[in-house]
C-alpha positions as a Markdown table, in Angstrom:
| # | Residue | x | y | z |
|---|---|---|---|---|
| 1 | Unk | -6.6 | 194.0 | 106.5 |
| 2 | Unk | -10.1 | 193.2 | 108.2 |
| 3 | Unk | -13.5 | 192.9 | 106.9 |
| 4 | Unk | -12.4 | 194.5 | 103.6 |
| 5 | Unk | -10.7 | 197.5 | 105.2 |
| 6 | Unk | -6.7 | 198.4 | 105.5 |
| 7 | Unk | -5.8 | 200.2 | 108.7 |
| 8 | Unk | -3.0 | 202.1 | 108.0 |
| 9 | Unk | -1.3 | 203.9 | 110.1 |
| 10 | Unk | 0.9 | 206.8 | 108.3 |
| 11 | Unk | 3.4 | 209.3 | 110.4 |
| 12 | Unk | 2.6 | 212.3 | 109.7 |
| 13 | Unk | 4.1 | 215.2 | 111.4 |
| 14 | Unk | 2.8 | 218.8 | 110.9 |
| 15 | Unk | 5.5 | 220.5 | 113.1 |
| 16 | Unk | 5.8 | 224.1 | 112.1 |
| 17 | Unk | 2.5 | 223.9 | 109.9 |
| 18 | Unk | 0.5 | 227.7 | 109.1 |
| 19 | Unk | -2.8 | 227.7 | 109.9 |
| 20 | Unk | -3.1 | 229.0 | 106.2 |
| 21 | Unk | -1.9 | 226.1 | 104.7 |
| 22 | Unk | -2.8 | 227.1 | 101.5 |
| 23 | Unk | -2.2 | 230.8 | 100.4 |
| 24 | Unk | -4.0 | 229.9 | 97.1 |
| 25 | Unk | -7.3 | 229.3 | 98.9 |
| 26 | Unk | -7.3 | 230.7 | 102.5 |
| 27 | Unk | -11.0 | 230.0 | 103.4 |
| 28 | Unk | -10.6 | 226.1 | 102.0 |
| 29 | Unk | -8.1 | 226.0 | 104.5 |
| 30 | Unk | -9.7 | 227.3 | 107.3 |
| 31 | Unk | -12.2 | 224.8 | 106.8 |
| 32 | Unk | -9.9 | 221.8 | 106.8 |
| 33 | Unk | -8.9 | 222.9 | 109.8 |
| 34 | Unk | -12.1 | 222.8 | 110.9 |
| 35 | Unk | -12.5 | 219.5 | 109.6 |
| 36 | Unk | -9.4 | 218.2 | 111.4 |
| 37 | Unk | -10.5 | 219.6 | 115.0 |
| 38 | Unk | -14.2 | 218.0 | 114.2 |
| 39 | Unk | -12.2 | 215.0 | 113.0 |
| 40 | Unk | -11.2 | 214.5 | 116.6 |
| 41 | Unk | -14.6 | 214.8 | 118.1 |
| 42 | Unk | -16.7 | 213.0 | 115.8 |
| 43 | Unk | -14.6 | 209.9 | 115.2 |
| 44 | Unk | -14.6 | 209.5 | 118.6 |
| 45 | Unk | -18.2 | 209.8 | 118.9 |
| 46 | Unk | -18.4 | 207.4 | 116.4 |
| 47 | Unk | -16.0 | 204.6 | 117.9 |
| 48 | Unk | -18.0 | 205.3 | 121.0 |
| 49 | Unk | -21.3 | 204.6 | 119.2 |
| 50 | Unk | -20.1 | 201.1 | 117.4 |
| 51 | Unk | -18.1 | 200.0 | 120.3 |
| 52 | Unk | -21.0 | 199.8 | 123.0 |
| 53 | Unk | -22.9 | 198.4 | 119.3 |
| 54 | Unk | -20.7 | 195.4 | 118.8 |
| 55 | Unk | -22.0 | 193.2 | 121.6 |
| 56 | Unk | -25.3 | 193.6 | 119.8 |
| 57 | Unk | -24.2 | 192.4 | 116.4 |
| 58 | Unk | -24.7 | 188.5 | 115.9 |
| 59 | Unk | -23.2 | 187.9 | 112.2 |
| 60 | Unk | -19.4 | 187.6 | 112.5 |
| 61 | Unk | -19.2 | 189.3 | 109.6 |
| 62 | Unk | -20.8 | 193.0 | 110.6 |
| 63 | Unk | -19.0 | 192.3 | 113.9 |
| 64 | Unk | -15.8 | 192.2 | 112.0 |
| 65 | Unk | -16.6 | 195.1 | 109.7 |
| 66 | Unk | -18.1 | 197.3 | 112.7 |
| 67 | Unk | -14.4 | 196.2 | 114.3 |
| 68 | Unk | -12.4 | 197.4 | 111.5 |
| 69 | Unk | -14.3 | 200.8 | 110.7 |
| 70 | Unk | -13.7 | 201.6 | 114.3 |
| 71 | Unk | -10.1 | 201.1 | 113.8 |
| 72 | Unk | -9.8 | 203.2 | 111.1 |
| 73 | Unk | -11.5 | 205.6 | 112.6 |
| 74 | Unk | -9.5 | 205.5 | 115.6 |
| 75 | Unk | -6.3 | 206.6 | 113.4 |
| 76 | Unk | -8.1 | 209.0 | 111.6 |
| 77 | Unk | -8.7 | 210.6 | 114.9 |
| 78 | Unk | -5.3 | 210.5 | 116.1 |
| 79 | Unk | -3.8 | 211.7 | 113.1 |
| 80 | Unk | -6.2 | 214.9 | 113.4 |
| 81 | Unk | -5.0 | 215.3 | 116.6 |
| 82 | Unk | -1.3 | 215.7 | 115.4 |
| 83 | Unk | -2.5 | 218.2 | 113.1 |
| 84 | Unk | -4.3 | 220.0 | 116.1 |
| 85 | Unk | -1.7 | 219.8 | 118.2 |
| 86 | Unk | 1.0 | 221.4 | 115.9 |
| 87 | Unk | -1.4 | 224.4 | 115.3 |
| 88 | Unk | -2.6 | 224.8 | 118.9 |
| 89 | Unk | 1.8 | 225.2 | 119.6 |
| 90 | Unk | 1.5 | 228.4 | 117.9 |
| 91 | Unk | -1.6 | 229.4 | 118.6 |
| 92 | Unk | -2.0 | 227.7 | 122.1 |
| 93 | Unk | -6.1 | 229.1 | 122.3 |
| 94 | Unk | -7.2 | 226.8 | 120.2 |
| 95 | Unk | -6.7 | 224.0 | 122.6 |
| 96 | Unk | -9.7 | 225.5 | 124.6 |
| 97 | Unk | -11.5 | 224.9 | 120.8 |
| 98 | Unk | -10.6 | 221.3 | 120.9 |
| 99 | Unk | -11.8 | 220.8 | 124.5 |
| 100 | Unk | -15.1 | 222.8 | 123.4 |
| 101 | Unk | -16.2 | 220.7 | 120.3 |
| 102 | Unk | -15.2 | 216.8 | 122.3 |
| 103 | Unk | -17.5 | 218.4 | 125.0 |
| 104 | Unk | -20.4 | 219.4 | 122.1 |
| 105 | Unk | -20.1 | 215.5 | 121.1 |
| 106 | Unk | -19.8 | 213.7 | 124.8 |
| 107 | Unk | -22.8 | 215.9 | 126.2 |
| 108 | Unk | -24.8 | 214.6 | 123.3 |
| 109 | Unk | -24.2 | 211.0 | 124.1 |
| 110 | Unk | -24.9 | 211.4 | 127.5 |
| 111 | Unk | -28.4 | 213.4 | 126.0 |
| 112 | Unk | -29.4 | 210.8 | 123.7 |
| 113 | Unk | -29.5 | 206.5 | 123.4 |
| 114 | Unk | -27.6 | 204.6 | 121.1 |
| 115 | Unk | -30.3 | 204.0 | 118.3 |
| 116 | Unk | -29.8 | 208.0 | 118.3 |
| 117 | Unk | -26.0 | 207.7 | 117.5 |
| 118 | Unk | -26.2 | 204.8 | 115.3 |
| 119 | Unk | -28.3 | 207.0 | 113.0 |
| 120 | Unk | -26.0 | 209.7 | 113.1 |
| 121 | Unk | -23.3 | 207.8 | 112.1 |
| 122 | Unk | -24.8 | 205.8 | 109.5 |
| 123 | Unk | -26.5 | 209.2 | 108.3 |
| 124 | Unk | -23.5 | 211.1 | 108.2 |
| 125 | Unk | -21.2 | 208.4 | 106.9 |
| 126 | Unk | -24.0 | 207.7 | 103.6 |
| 127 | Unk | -23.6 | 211.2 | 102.5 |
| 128 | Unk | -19.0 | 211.5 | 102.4 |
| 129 | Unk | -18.7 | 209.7 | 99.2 |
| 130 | Unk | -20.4 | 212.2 | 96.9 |
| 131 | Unk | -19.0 | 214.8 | 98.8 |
| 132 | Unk | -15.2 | 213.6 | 99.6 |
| 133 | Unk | -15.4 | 212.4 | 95.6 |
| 134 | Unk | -15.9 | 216.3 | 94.8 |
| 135 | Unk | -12.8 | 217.1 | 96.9 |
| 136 | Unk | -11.3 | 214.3 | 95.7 |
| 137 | Unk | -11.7 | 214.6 | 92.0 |
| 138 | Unk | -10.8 | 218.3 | 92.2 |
| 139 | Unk | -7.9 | 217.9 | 94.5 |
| 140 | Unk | -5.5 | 220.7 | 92.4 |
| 141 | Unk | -8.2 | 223.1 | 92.4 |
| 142 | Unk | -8.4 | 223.0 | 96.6 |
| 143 | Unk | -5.0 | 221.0 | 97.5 |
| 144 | Unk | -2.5 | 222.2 | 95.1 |
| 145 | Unk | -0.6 | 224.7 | 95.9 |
| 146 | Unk | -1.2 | 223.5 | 100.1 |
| 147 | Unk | 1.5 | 222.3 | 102.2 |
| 148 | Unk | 1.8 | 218.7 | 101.2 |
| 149 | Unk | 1.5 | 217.6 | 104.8 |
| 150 | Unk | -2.1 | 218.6 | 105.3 |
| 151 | Unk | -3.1 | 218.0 | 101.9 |
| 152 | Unk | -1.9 | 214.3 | 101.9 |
| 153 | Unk | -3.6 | 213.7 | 105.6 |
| 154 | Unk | -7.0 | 214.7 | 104.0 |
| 155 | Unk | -6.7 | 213.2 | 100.6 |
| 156 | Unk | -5.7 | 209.6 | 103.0 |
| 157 | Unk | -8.5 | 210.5 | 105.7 |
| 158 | Unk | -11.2 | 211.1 | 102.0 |
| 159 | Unk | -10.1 | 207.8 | 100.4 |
| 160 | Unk | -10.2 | 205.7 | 103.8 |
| 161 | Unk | -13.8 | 207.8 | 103.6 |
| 162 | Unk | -14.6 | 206.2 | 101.0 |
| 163 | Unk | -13.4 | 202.2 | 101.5 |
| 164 | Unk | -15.6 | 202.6 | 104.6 |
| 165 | Unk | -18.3 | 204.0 | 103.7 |
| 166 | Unk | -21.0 | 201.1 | 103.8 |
| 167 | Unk | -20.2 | 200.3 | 107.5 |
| 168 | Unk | -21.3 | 202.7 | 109.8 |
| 169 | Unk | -25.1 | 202.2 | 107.9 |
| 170 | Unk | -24.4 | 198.8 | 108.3 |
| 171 | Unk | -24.0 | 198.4 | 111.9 |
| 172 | Unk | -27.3 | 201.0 | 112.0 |
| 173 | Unk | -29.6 | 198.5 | 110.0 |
| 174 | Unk | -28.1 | 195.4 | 112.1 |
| 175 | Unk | -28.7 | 197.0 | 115.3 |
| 176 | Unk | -31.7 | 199.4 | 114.8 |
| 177 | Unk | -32.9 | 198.9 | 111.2 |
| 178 | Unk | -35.7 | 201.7 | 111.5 |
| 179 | Unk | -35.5 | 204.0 | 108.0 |
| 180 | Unk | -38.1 | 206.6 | 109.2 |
| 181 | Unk | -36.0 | 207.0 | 112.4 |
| 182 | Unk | -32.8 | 207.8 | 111.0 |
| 183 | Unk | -34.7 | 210.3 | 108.4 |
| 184 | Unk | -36.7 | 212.2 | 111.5 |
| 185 | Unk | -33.7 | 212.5 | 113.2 |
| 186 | Unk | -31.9 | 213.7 | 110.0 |
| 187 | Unk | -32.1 | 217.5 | 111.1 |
| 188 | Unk | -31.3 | 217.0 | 114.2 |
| 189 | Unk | -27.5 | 215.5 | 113.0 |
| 190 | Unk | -27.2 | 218.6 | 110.6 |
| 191 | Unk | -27.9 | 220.4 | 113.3 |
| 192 | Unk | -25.5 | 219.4 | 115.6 |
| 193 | Unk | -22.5 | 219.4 | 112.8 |
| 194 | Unk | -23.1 | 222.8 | 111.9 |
| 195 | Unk | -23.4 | 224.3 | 115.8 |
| 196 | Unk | -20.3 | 222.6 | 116.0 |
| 197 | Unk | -18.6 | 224.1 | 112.7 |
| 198 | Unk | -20.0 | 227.6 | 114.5 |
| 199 | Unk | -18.0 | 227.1 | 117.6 |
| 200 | Unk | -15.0 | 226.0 | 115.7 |
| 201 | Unk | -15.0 | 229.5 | 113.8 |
| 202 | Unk | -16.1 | 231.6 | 117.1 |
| 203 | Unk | -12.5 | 229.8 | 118.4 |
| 204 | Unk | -10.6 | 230.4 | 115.3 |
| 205 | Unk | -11.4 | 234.0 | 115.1 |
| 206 | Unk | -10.9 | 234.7 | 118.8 |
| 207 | Unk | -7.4 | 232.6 | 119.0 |
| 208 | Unk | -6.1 | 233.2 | 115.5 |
| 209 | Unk | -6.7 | 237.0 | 115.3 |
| 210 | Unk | -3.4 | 237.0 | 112.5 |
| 211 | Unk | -6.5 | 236.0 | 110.0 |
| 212 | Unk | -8.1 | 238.6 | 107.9 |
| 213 | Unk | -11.9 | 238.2 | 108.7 |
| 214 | Unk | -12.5 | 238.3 | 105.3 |
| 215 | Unk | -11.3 | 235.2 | 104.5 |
| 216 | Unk | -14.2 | 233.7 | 106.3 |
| 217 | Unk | -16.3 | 234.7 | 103.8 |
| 218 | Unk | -14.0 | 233.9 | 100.7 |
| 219 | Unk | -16.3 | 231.2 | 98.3 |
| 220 | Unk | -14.6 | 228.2 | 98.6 |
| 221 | Unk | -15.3 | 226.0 | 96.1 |
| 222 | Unk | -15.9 | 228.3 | 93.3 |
| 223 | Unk | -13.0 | 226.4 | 91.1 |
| 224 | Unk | -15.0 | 223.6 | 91.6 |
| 225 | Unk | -17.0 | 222.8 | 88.3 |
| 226 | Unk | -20.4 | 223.1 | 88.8 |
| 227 | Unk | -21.6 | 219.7 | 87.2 |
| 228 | Unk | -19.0 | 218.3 | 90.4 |
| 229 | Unk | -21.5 | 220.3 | 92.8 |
| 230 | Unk | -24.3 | 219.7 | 91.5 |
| 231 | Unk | -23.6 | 215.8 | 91.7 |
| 232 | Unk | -21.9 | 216.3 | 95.0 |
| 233 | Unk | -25.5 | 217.7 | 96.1 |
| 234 | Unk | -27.5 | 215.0 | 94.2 |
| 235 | Unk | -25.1 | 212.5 | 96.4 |
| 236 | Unk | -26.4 | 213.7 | 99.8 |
| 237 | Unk | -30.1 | 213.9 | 98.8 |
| 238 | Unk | -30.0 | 210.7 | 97.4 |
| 239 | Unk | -28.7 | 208.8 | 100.7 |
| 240 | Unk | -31.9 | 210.0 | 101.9 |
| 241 | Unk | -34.0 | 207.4 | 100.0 |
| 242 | Unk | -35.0 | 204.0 | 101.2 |
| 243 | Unk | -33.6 | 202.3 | 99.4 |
| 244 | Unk | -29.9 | 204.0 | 98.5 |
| 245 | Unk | -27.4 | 201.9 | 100.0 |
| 246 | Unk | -23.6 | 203.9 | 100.3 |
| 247 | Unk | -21.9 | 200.6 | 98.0 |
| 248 | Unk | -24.0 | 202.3 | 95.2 |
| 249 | Unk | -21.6 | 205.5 | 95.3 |
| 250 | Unk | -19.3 | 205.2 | 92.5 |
| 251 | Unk | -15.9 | 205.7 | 94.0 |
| 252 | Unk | -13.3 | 208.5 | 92.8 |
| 253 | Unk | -10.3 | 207.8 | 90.3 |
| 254 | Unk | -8.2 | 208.8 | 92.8 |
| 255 | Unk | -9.1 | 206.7 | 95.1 |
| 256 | Unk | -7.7 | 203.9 | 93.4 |
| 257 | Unk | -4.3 | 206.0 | 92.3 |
| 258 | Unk | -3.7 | 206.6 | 96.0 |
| 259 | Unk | -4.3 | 202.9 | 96.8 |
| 260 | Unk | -1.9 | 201.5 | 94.5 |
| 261 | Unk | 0.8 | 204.2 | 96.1 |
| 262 | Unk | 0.2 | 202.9 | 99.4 |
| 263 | Unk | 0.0 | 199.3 | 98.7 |
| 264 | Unk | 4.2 | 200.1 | 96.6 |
| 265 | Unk | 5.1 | 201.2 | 99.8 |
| 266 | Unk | 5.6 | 204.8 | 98.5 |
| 267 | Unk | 5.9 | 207.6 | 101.5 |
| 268 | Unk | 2.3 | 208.7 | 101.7 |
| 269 | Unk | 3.2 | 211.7 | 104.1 |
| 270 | Unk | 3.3 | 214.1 | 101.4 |
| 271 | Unk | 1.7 | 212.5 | 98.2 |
| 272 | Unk | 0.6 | 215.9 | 96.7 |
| 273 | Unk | 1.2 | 219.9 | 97.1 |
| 274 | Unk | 4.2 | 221.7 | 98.2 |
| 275 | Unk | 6.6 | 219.4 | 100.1 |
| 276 | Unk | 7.6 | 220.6 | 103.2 |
């Protein structure tokens, strides 16, 4: 443990995984997927960002916290990767996705200066808790029924979410500090995530052509109460005020539940759906 944060590295192995891991809810899976290819990008973007940060940091303390989110994020984004790699084996296409989206996030680092990617981490980072917590807390409505192996690496990837989710804002205010600068450039984040969610599904629907295309426009979250999206949505807006700190967010049950598991030494390779 460091700074607060466990690193914990878990062996999964999705050898053999459909890309529609879960027949109950084909379009939440295709945007896992999604998530897992981003996954690879973005966390590397990210570890990128605080790594060429840390020689700016002069408390020990956000040092050692800006050390251990970039850990974790490190094994998120290998883990991802495994998960990428096992569906690129049947449907080898997709690797040109992969290649794609790491280029969308290394051409923007070369574009822009580091205050730039602070604030897109610290930005992006501030609004997961509401929304992982709404995945999270209505795991059997979007999990269940999903190949356990994919299900258990988000519901880790969510909760490690969650433990981290003050430090990427952190190293922001240590280094840059500026509010207004990281709310101007606000659109330009969301912008970049969702041209990069675009190219993900141009790739998935030119390389995985075994997909109905109506299942891209399936609702996904419609077994999702609407008081969980509704708060989800009060979550993000509210990271946009001055003074909303992400230590506020009130974490998930679960979060704790899968915690304890870990910490018995339980098998957290499959911890919910159908066992593979």
């Amino acid at each position: 443990m460091s700074a607060g944060l466990t690193i914990r590295k878990i062996p999964f192995d999705f050898e053999g995984v459909e890309f529609i891991w879960n027949p109950a809810n084909p379009r939440f899976s295709i945007e896992m997927n999604k998530v897992s290819f981003f996954a690879v990008g973005l966390e590397r973007y990210f570890c990128r960002a605080v790594r060429d940060a840390e020689p700016l940091l002069r408390d020990p303390g956000a040092l050692a916290q800006a050390q251990a989110f970039r850990e974790q994020e490190s094994v998120h984004s290998l883990a991802h990767r495994k998960h990428v790699n096992a569906l690129a084996q049947r449907y080898p296409g997709l690797r040109q996705g992969l290649e794609k989206l790491v280029a969308h996030f290394d051409a923007l680092y070369e574009a822009r200066p580091l205050a730039f990617h602070l604030a897109y981490a610290g930005g992006l980072e501030s609004i997961f808790t509401p929304s992982f917590r709404m995945m999270l807390d209505n795991r059997e409505q979007l999990f269940g029924g999903g190949d356990a192996r994919v299900a258990s690496l988000f519901l880790w990837h969510f909760c490690e979410e969650v433990e981290h989710r003050s430090a990427a804002l952190d190293v922001y205010n240590h280094v840059v500090g500026s509010y207004w600068f990281r709310l101007r450039n606000t659109p330009r984040f969301a912008r970049h995530v969702a041209q990069g969610l675009a190219l993900l599904e141009a790739e998935f629907r030119q390389h995985v052509p075994a997909v109905p295309a109506q299942y891209y426009r399936l609702p996904m979250n419609a077994d999702v109460p609407v008081k969980d999206r509704l708060a989800a949505g009060a979550g993000v807006l509210a990271s946009l005020l001055p003074w909303h700190h992400p230590s506020s967010q009130r974490e998930p049950a679960y979060f704790a539940q899968w915690k304890a598991r870990y910490d018995r030494g339980e098998d957290m390779t499959q911890v919910f759906g159908v066992k593979q």
